[in-house]
N, C-alpha and C positions, 0 to 999 in steps of 0.2 A: 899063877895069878888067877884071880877068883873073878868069876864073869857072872855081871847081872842078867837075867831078862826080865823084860818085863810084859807080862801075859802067858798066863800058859795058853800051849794049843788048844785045852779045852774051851781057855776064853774065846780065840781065836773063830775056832769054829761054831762057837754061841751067834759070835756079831756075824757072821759070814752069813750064820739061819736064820736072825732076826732081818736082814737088807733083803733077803729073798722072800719071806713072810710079807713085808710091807710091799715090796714089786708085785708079789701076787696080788694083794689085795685090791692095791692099785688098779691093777689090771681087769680086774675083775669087776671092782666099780665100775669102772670106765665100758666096758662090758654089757654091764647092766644097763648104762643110762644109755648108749649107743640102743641096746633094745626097746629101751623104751620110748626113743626120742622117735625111731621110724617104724615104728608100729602103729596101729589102728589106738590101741590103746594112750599111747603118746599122743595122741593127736587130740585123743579126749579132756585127757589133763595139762597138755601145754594150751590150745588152740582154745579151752573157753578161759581160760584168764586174759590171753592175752585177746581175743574177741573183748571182754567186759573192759579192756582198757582203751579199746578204739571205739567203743561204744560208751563211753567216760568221754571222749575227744569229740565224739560227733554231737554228744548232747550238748556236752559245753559250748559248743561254736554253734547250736540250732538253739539256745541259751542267749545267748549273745543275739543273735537274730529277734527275738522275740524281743528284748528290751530294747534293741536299738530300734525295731517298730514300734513300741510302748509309750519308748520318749520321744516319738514323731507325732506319733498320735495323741501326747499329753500337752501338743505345742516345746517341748524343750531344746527341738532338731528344728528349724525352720526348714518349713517345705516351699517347693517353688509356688508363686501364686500363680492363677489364670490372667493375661494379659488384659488388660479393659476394651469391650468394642472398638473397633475400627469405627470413627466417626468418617460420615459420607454425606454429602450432598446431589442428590441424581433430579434431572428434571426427566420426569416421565409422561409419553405424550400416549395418552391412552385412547383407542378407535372404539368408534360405537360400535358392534355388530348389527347387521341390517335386520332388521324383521319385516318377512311377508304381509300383511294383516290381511284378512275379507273385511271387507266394511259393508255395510248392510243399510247404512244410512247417517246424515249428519244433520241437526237440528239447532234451530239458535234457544231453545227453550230446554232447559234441562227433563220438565217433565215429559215431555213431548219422546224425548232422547227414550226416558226409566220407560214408557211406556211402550216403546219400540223393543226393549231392548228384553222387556217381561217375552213378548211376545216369539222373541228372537231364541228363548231358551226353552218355549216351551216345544220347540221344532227340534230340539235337542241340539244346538249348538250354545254358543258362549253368551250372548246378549250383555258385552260389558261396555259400561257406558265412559266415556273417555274423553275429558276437556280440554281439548285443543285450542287454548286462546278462548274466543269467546263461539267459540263452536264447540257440541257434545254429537261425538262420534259413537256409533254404535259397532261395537267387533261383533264378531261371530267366530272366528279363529283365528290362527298365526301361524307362519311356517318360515323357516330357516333361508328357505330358497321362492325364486320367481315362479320356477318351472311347477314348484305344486301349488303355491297360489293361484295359477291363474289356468291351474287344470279342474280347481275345485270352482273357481271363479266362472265358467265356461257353462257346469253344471247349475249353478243354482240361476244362472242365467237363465239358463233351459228349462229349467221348472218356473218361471216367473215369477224371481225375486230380484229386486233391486241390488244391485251389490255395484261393489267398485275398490278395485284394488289401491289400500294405502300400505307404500314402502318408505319404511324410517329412515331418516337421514343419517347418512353417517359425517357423526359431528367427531371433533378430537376434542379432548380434554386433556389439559397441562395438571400434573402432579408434582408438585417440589414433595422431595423426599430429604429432610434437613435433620440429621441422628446419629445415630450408632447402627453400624450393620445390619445387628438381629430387628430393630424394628422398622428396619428398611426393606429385609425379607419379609417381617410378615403382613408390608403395607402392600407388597407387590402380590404375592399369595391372597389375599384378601379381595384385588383388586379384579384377580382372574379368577377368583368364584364369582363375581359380582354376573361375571359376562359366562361362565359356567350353568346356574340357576337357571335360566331364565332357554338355554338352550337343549339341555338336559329335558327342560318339561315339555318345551315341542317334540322330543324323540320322544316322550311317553305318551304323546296325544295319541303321532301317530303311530306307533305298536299296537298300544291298544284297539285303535280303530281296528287297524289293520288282523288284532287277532292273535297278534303275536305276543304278545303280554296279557297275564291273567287277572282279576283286579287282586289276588293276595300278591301277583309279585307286582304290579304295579306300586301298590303302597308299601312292600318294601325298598322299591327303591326312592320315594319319596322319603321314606323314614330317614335311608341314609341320606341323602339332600340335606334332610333338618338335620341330622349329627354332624355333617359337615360346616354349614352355616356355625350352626351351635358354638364346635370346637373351634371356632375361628374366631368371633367374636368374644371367647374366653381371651384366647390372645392378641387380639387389636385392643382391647379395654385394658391394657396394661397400658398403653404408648398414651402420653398424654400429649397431646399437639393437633391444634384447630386444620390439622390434613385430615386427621382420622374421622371428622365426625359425619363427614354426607357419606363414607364410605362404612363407617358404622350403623348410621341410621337404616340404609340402607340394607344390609345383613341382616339388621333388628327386624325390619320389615317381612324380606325373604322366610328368615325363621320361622316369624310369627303366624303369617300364612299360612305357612306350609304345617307348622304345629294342630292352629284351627282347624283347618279343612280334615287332617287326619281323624282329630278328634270327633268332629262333625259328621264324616264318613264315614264312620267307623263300621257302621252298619247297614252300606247303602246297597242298591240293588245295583247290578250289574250295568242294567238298561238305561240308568241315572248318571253312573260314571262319566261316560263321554263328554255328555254338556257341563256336570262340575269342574272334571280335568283341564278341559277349555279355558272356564272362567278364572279357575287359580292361575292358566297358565299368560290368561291375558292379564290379569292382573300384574301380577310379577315383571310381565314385559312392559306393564305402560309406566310402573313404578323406576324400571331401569331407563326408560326414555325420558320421566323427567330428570334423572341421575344424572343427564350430560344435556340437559337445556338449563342446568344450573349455570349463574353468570362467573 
């Protein structure tokens, strides 16, 4: 009986070296790419693609960011708005501050007063003249407190001059504050330079006198007084309401003052300082005294 096969051995052994050919190669790939994958060099060729795809991922989302700001800021996203002022009503009871005065003399005839008061500045103090009812009073300076009025009071005594200490009344003043917050703030802010000014320039009388301020920083600190005034009176003249206006006028006043004299000064001698400084300063103060004998 006759017997098939089928393959000879030599095929046999053909496929046997072809499965071990491809094992090899297999292996050998696999080989390679293990080399390359934890090597410095694998690191160069995997790690910047795969770096430019997470840097593809971050631009797109910093992408994303920039127009969703874009369409906020083109109005398309509504933003929250700012809440409107707090409306307030406050009654504010505002006090005079006292002022010292030297007085020098009081006249029922105004010229009588200008001509005392000529005389009163050329001794080198204030000579400002000041209508009290139907009395004109004549200053010569002001001070904060009793105790230096009436030590300077003591002296001009002693040289034989008439004098006699006048102390302002402290009167109170009713403020209705009827608005919104912010120009609630800056009616109160306004209202404490009013009483700021006028005490500020007695501390520059007396430094000066005293030596202790020179006349350039003297007038730089008047400067900033007037930038004070200044900047304030930018922001009361926004608030429209018949509260602001004695307390604006008054600001108008202070500034205005204080603006002149600088300019007027500008050039003055040392020896002349004293008795000007005076007069702005009595001025300012008799301007704030009629500030609260308003009705």
């Amino acid at each position: 009986m006759e017997h098939r096969r089928y393959g000879s051995p030599n095929k046999q052994r053909e496929r046997s070296g072809g499965i071990g050919t491809a094992l090899f190669i297999i292996l050998s790939v696999a080989l390679v790419a293990g080399i390359i994958v934890f090597s410095p060099i694998g690191d160069r060729l995997i790690g910047k693609p795969a770096a430019e795809a997470l840097s593809c991922q971050s631009k797109n989302g910093a992408d994303e960011k920039i127009v969703s700001a874009l369409k906020n800021q083109d109005g398309q996203t509504a933003s929250p708005q700012p809440s409107p002022s707090e409306k307030v009503r406050k009654e504010l009871n505002v006090e005079e501050t006292p002022f010292y005065i030297l007085q020098m003399g009081a006249f029922l005839a105004e010229e009588d007063a200008v001509q005392h008061a000529d005389e009163i500045q050329r001794l080198g103090a204030g000579g400002t003249v000041f209508k009290d009812g139907s009395v004109y009073r004549v200053f010569a300076a002001a001070y904060t407190n009793e105790e230096s009025l009436m030590k300077v009071h003591a002296q001009v005594r002693n040289d034989g001059f008439e004098a006699s200490p006048y102390i302002t009344e402290k009167k109170l003043l009713k403020i209705t504050l009827d608005g919104d917050s912010g120009a609630a703030d800056i009616i109160e802010k306004s209202i404490q330079l009013l009483d700021k000014v006028p005490t500020d320039l007695s501390g520059l009388c007396i430094a000066f006198d005293k030596g202790e301020h020179s006349l350039q920083e003297t007038c730089r600190e008047l400067e900033t007084l007037e930038k004070n005034c200044e900047a304030r009176l930018k922001e009361i003249q926004t608030i429209r309401s018949a509260t602001v206006m004695p307390i604006l006028e008054l600001l108008t006043d202070y500034q205005q003052k204080i603006s002149t004299f600088l300019k007027e000064h500008d050039t003055i001698e040392e020896k002349m300082m004293s008795g000007a400084l005076k007069r702005l300063q009595l001025s300012v103060i008799t301007d704030y005294i009629l500030f609260f004998d308003q009705e």
